[in-house]
ZAVOMAR-904232 format. One record per residue (C-alpha): x negated, y, z; residue in one letter. Coordinates in steps of 0.5 Angstrom, whole numbers, plus 500, padded with zeros to 3 digits. Example, Ala and Ser with C-alpha at 12.3 -4.5 7.8 and 13.67 -1.06 7.14 Angstrom:
REM ZAVOMAR-904232
475491516A
473498514S
REM end
This chain:
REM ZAVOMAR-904232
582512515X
587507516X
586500513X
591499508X
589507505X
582504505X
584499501X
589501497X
586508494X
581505490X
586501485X
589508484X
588513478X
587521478X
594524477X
597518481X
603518486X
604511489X
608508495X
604504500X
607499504X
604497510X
604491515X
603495523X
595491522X
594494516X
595501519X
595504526X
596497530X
590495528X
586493533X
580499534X
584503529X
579510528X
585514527X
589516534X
596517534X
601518540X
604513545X
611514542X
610512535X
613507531X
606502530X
609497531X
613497525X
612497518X
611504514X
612506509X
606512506X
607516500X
600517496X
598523491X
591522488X
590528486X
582529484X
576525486X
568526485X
562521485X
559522492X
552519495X
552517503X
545521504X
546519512X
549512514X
553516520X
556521515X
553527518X
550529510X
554527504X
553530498X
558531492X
555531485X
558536481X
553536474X
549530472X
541531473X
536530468X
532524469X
531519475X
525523480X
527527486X
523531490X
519528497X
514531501X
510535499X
513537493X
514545491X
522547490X
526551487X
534552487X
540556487X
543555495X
550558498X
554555504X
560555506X
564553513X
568548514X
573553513X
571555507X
567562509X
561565506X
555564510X
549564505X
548567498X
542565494X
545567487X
541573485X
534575483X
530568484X
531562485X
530560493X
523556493X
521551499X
515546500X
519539501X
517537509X
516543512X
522545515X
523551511X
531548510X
536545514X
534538515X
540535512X
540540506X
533538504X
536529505X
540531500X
536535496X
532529497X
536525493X
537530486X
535531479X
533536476X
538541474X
543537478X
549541482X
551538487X
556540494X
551538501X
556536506X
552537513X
553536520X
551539526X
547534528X
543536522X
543543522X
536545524X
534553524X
530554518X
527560515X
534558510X
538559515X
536561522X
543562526X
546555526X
550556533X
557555532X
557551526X
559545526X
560542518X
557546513X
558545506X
551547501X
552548494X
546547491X
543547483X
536543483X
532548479X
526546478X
520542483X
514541482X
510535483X
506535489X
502528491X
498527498X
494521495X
492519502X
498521506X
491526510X
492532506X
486531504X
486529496X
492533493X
495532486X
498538484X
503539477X
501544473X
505543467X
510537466X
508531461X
513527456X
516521458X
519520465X
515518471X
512513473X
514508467X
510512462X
504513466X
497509466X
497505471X
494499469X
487499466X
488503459X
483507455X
484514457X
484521453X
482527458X
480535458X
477537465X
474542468X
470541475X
470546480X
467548487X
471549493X
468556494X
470563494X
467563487X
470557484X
464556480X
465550475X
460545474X
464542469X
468542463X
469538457X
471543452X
464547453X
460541455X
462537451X
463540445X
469541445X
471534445X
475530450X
473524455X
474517453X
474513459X
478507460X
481506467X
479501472X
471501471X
468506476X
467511470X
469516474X
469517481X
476514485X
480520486X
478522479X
482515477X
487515482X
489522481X
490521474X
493514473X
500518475X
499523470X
504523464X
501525457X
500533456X
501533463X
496537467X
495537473X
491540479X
486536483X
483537490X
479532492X
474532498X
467528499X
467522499X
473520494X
469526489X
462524488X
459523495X
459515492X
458517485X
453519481X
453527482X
452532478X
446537479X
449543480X
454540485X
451540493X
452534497X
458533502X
462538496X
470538496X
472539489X
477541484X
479537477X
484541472X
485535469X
489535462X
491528459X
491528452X
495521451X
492513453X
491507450X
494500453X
490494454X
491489449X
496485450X
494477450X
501475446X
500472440X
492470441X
489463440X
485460446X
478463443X
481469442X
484469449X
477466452X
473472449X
477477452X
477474458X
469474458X
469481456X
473483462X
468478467X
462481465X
465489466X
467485473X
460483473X
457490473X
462493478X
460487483X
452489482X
454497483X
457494489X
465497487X
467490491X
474493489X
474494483X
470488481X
476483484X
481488481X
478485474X
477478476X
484477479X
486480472X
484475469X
486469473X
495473472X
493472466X
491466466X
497463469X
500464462X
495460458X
495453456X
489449454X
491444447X
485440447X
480436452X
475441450X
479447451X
481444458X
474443460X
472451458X
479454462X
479449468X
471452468X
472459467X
478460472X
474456477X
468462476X
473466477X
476464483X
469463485X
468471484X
473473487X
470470493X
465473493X
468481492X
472478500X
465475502X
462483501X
468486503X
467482510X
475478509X
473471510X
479469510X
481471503X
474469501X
476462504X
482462500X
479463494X
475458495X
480452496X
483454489X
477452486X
475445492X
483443490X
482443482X
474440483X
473437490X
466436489X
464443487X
458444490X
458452488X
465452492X
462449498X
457453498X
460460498X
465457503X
460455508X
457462508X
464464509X
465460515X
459461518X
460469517X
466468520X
463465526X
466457525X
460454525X
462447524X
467447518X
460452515X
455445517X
460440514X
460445507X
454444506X
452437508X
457436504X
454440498X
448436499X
450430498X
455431491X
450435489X
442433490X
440440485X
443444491X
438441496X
434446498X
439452497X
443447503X
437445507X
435453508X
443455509X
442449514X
437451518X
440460518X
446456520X
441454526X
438460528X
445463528X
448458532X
442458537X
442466537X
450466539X
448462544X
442465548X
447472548X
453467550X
449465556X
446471557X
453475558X
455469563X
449469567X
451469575X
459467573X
457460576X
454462583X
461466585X
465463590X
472459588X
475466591X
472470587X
473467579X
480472578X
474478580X
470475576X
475474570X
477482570X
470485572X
466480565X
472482560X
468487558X
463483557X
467478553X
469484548X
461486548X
459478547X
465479540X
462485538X
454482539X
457476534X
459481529X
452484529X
448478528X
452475523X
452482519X
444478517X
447471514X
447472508X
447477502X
453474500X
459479503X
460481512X
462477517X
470477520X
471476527X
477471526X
474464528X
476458527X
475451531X
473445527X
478439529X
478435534X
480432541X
482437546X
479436553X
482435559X
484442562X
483444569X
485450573X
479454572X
482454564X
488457566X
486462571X
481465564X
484461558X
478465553X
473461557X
474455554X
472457547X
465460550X
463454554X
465450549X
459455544X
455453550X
456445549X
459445557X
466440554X
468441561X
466445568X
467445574X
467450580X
466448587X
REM end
């Protein structure tokens, strides 16, 4: 469309017909015009254009090149489309361009397609892509987007087709993992509208179940309203009460919804206590109902104790997933906490003292969930937020040395816990025997360091290069030893493989370093500042 009618349309009404006036930049003299006209036409002049707005419709550009549009004809009931892989059922006819009938869907039942399959034209399921439920809508698809489908199978000679299209109804169809191996399938639809009326956050949840094998039978090991005399399972979500596929799943269900769970081992009861009838490396299915939940108590309104009190409540249950070793979900509990927290403000010294406390604990836990889950860095972090608010926090010190040393960074390790020492004489013995493991690590990284490099140094200047493209593996195998025997430091969390080098004066660099950059960090482990080769 030229300018002036791209600007000039949108101040017009319904029914209305104007007169549009038109400088020759405003319509085919403008420069990169996408409107070709023939070399003898006036665009050099100004013109005049008479324009009757008969209808409009509200349209969505499903696709920034214009290959799919869609038109909506009836409004939608709320907000959620369909997406991979969801289950489909709609009404589908499509004319050309031209207006002749290709395709007819409007007798018997509803087309039904699973989203992401190619069971439709591409375009046609980008479009539907964008729809709510009992929407009508006209598609309006390119050739580029017309691909053979089940729907559609001759797209030969096409080259628009209009998709007239009412969503009927999808079925929610979730792959929790993006593999295809835990599945959540809506059997019945809940109250409200998703995701803003579901449980994601920790709540007191209400459930019937029944657990099933995936075997030929599909014998059912469990169900609450035979096992459980008839009663419902009261759980609150958060708390590694149920095994995490379980939790996932039903943290996106909807009250009175119930829906069908396949879950495969290790997110079913591979790492959870599993019932006697269930055999070991089981996939399984939950046919689950969500009879309605609670919300966590909001602190709003709460006087300090009462704000410390929930906060205690919420450590220790942190406290007991850190001991059954649910490192996430015990870290989960503390930063919730600490969120909170930063809307929390102490009116007395007192109360000062017991916040700045708590948080710092809470900090200190978070430290070490990352120390567990082997992210030194994040433990390291942690760790700084409580050394900010307390520079001589002897427990700080101590766990951030141990995340040093985890994470291979010898020195700033040793300056932690010397430093933990000398503001803290209590800490004495913990820091000498962390000093002395500190040691034996640092010796043990150089003995396999020397043993990886043995011979480098009695090759010819020729034959460095060589010598840097037959020892990278060695390099790589050396990381991988580190790793391995930094995985005995401590019982307070694995090791990373990010190093860290303490401060200090760089050495000279000579040509053997910029012939094997990475050498410098192995020969400084070494205690070799600078080395020469003749």
């Amino acid at each position: 469309m030229i300018l002036g009618l791209l600007e000039g349309i949108p101040t017009m009404l319904k029914g209305e017909v104007a007169m549009f006036k038109m400088k020759p930049q405003m319509h085919y003299a403008e420069e990169d015009c996408p409107v070709p006209v023939p070399s003898s036409f006036p665009k050099e002049d100004k013109l005049h254009f008479e324009i009757e707005l008969i209808d409009f419709s509200k349209a969505k550009v499903v696709c920034d090149d214009l290959g799919v549009l869609k038109k909506v004809i009836d409004e939608g009931q709320g907000w959620e489309s369909p997406r991979e892989p969801y289950e489909v059922k709609a009404w589908i006819s499509a004319k050309t361009g031209d207006g002749k009938l290709i395709l007819s869907c409007r007798e018997g039942e509803p087309y039904f397609f699973t989203f992401g399959k190619c069971e439709v034209p591409k375009g046609l399921e980008m479009g539907i892509g964008t729809m709510a439920r009992k929407e009508k809508a006209v598609i309006y698809v390119t050739n580029q987007y017309l691909t053979p489908s089940p729907l559609l199978p001759m797209i030969d000679g096409y080259e628009e087709v209009h998709f007239e299209v009412e969503l009927v109804h999808f079925v929610q169809v979730r792959d929790m993992l993006g593999d295809g191996r835990l599945i959540k399938r809506r059997l019945q639809d809940g109250i409200g509208e998703f995701p803003m009326d579901c449980p994601l956050h920790d709540s007191l949840l209400r459930v019937h179940y029944k657990g099933m094998l995936l075997n030929e039978e599909k014998t059912v090991f469990y169900d609450t309203r035979v096992d459980n005399q008839g009663e419902p399972l009261e759980f609150s979500s958060g708390e590694g009460m149920l095994p995490e596929g379980f939790e996932m799943c039903v943290r996106l269900m909807l009250p009175g919804e119930i829906a069908l769970v396949t879950c495969p081992p290790d997110y079913a009861y591979d790492k959870f206590l599993r019932p006697p009838n269930v055999p070991e490396g089981a996939h399984v299915q939950w046919e689950i109902e969500l009879l309605g939940f609670e919300m966590p108590k909001d602190w709003t309104g709460l006087n300090f104790q009462s704000i410390m009190d929930e906060a205690e409540k919420i450590r220790v249950t942190g406290n007991r997933l850190f001991k059954e070793g649910k490192f996430e979900l015990a870290r989960a509990k503390y930063e919730k906490v600490l969120r909170e927290f930063n809307h929390v403000n102490p009116q007395t010294d007192e109360e000062g003292k017991m916040f700045l406390d708590t948080r710092n604990l809470l900090h200190l836990n978070v430290a070490a969930c990352f120390l567990k889950m082997g992210e030194c860095g994040k433990s390291i972090e942690a760790c700084n937020k409580v050394l900010d608010a307390t520079p001589v926090h002897a427990k700080a010190l101590y766990r951030r040395g141990m995340a040093y040393m985890a994470a291979g960074d010898f020195e700033e390790a040793r300056s932690d816990y010397q430093m933990m020492i000398k503001v803290d004489k209590s800490s004495e013995p913990d820091g000498t025997a962390a000093l002395a493991k500190l040691k034996k690590q640092e010796q043990e990284a150089e003995r396999k360091a020397r043993k990886q490099f043995k011979g480098l140094f009695d090759k010819k200047p020729g034959e460095i290069a060589e010598a840097q493209v037959e020892d990278g593996a060695g390099v790589e195998i050396t990381g991988q030893n580190q790793k391995k025997s930094n995985q005995s430091l401590s019982s307070e969390g694995d090791e990373s493989e990010d190093y860290h080098e303490a401060a200090g004066d760089e050495p000279r660099v000579g040509w053997f370093y910029n012939l094997w950059p990475t050498g410098r960090k192995l020969f400084s482990s070494l205690g070799l500042q600078r080395c020469t080769v003749l």
